[in-house]
Each structure stands twice: as structure tokens, then as C-alpha cells.
C-alpha positions in Angstrom: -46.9 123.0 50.5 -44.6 123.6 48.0 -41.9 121.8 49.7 -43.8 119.0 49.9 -44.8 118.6 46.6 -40.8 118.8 45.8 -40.3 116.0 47.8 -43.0 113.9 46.3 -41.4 114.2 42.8 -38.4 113.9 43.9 -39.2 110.3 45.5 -41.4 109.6 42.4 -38.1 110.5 40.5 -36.0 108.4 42.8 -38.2 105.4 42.5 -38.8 105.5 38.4 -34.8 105.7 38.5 -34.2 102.6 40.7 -37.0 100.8 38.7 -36.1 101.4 35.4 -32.1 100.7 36.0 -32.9 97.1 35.9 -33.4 96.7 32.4 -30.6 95.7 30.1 -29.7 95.6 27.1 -26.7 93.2 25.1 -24.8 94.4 22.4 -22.7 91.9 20.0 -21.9 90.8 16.3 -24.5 88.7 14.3 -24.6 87.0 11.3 -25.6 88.0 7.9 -28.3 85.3 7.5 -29.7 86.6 11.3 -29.6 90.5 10.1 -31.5 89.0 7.0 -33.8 87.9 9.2 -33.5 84.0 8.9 -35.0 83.9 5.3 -33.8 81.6 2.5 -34.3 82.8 -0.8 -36.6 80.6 -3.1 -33.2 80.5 -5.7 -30.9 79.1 -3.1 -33.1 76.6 -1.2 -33.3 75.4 -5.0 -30.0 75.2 -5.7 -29.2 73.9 -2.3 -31.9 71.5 -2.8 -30.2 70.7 -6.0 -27.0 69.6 -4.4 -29.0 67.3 -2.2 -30.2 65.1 -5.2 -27.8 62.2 -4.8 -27.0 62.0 -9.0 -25.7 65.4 -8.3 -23.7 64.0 -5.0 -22.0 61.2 -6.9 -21.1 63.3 -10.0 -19.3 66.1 -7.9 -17.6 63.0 -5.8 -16.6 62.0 -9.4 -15.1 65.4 -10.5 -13.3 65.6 -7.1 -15.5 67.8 -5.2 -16.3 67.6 -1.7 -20.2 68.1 -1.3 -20.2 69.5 1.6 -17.8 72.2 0.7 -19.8 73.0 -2.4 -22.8 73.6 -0.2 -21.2 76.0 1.8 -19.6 77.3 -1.0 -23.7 78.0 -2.5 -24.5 79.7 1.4 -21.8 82.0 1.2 -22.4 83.6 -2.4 -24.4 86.9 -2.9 -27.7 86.9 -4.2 -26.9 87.5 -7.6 -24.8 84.9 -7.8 -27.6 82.1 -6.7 -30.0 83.8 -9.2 -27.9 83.3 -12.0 -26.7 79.6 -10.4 -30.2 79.1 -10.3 -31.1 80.5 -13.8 -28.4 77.9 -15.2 -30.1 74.7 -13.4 -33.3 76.0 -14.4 -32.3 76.3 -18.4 -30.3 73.1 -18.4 -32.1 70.2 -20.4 -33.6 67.3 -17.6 -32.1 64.7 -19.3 -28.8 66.4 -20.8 -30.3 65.4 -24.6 -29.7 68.2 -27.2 -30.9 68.6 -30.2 -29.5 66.0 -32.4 -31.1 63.3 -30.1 -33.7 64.5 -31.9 -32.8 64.6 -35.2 -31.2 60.9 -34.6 -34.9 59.3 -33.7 -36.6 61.3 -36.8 -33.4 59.8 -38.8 -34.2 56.3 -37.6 -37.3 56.5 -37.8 -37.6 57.7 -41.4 -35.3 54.7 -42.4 -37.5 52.5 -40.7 -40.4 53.7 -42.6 -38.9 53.1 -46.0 -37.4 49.6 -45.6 -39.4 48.2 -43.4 -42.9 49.6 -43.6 -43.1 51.3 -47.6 -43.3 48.0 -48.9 
């Protein structure tokens, strides 16, 4: 009896062996953006979304930049880089008017006023 039970573990052995050999498993190098898990940050899609816009396109063709360069350029930077990138497009004024834009309408307007409109 006890032989037989030796032989009916070793076969049970024998078999789980022979099943479970057939599994594999691959081993090789991935990519950053893969061991990241695929994700773009919301500061990069922004920025890369930014260099879409086709104002943007023809004013780096203009300063002698290849667009599609300066997008790979944006994939390959750290994190901390796109959030300050990002930071910078974000704080820029929309229509690249400063302050005395300002000050030149109140001007004009003001001398408008008193020629035109105090009499």
C-alpha cells in the first residue's frame, strides 16, 4: 500500500511537470512611455496639442524649426520640463498684447472725449 501510493504521486508529480512546462514566458526591453503604462500627462498632450495649432506651425517654420522635430523634442523631455513648458503657454497673453495696449486705447480714447465729444 505504501508503494502504491508512492507511485501515484509520483505520476501526479510527473504529469503537473509535463503540464506546466508548457507555459512561457518572454523577457525584452520596453519603452519608457510602455513602463509608464501608456499615459500622457494632461501638461504634454497640451503642449503637444499646442504645436498642432497651425499659427504655431508656421511661426516655428518661420524661425527655422522643423515641427516635427520640435514635437519629438516635447515627447522626449522629463515631466518637469513639460510642466514648466506648459506653465509658460498657460501664462502667456492670448493675443500677445501687454499692457500698454491698454494704456494706448484709454489714451485715445480720452483725446477723443475732449475734442470730439466735450464740446
Amino acid at each position: 500500500m505504501n508503494l502504491g501510493l508512492k507511485k501515484t504521486t509520483c505520476r501526479a508529480l510527473v504529469i503537473s511537470v509535463l503540464a506546466l512546462s508548457f507555459q512561457s514566458a518572454n523577457a525584452g526591453m520596453i519603452g519608457a512611455e510602455q513602463a509608464a503604462g501608456g499615459t500622457m500627462s494632461a501638461e504634454r498632450a497640451m503642449v503637444l496639442g499646442t504645436l498642432d495649432r497651425a499659427e504655431v506651425v508656421a511661426q516655428m517654420q518661420l524661425a527655422g524649426v522643423d515641427p516635427i522635430a520640435a514635437r519629438e523634442r516635447v515627447k522626449t523631455m522629463s515631466e518637469a520640463e513639460v510642466q514648466t513648458l506648459a506653465q509658460d503657454i498657460q501664462a502667456a497673453p492670448a493675443g500677445a498684447s501687454s499692457g500698454w495696449a491698454i494704456v494706448a486705447v484709454i489714451l485715445i480714447a480720452a483725446l477723443i472725449w475732449y475734442y470730439v465729444i466735450r464740446k
